[in-house]
C-alpha positions as CSV (number, residue, x, y, z in Angstrom):
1,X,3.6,-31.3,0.3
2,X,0.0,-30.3,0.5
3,X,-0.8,-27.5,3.2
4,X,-2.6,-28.1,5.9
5,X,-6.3,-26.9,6.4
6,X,-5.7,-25.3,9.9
7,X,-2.4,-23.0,8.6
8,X,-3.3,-19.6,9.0
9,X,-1.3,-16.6,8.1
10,X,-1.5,-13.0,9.4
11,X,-0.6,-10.9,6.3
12,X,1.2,-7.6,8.2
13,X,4.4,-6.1,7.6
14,X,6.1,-6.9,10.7
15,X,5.3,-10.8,10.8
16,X,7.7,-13.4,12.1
17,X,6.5,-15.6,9.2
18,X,8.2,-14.3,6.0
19,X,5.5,-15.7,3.3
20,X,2.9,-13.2,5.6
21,X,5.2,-10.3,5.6
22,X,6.1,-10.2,1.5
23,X,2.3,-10.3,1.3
24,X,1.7,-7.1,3.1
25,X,0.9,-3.9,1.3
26,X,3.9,-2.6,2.7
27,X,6.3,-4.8,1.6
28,X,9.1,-3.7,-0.6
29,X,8.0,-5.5,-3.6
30,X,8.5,-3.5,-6.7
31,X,6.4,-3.5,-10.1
32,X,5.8,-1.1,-13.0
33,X,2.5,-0.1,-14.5
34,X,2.6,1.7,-17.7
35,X,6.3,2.3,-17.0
36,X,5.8,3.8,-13.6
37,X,7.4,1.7,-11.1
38,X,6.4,1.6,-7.9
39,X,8.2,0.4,-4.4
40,X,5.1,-1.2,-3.4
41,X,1.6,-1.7,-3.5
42,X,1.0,1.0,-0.5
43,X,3.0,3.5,-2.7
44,X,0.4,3.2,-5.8
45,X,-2.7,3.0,-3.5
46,X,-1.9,6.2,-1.2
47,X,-0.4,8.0,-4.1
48,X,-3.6,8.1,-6.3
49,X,-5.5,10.0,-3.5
50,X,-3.5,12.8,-4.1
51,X,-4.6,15.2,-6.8
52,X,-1.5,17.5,-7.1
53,X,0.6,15.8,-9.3
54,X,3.9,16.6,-7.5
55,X,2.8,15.1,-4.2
56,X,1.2,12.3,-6.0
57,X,4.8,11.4,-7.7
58,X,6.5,12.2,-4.4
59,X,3.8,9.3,-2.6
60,X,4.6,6.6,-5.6
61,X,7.9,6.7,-4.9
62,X,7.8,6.5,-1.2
63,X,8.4,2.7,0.8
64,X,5.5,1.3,2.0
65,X,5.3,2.3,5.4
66,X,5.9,6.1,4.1
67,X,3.0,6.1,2.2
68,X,0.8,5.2,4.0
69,X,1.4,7.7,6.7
70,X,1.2,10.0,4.3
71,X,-2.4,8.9,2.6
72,X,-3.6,8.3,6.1
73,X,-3.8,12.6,6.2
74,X,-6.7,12.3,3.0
75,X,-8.2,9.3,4.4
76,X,-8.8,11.4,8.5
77,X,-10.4,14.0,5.7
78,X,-13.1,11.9,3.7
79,X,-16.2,12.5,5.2
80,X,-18.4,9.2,5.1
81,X,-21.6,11.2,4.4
82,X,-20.4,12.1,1.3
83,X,-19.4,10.5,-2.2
84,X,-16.0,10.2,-2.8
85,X,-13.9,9.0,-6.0
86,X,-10.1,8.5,-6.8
């Protein structure tokens, strides 16, 4: 059955709509990278802003929803003005 043009799907975390909510950084959708897993893509994203190592493995291996809350503390720091690199 071929989708209709007028289907749109929210991508969050808390959707009704299951195909929107496993699309959502925060999902629990587990995958390894150079034999680090990860709980989800939110875990690898926030973690990488850290640059102590320790806090950076505590981030990666946090659910979604835990990580970002925790990267959201770096991100309220960047200053726009400025260059900024992961």
């Amino acid at each position: 059955m071929k989708p209709s043009k007028d289907i749109k799907l929210n991508i969050r975390s808390d959707s009704e709509d299951p195909r929107a909510a496993i699309l959502s950084n925060l999902a629990d959708t587990p995958f390894t990278i150079d034999g680090h897993a990860f709980p989800s893509v939110e875990s690898a994203l926030q973690g990488i802003k850290f640059s102590d190592p320790e806090k950076q493995q505590e981030v990666f291996a946090m659910d979604g929803k835990s990580a970002l809350q925790a990267g959201r503390k770096i991100t309220l720091l960047v200053d726009e003005s400025k260059s900024s690199f992961v």
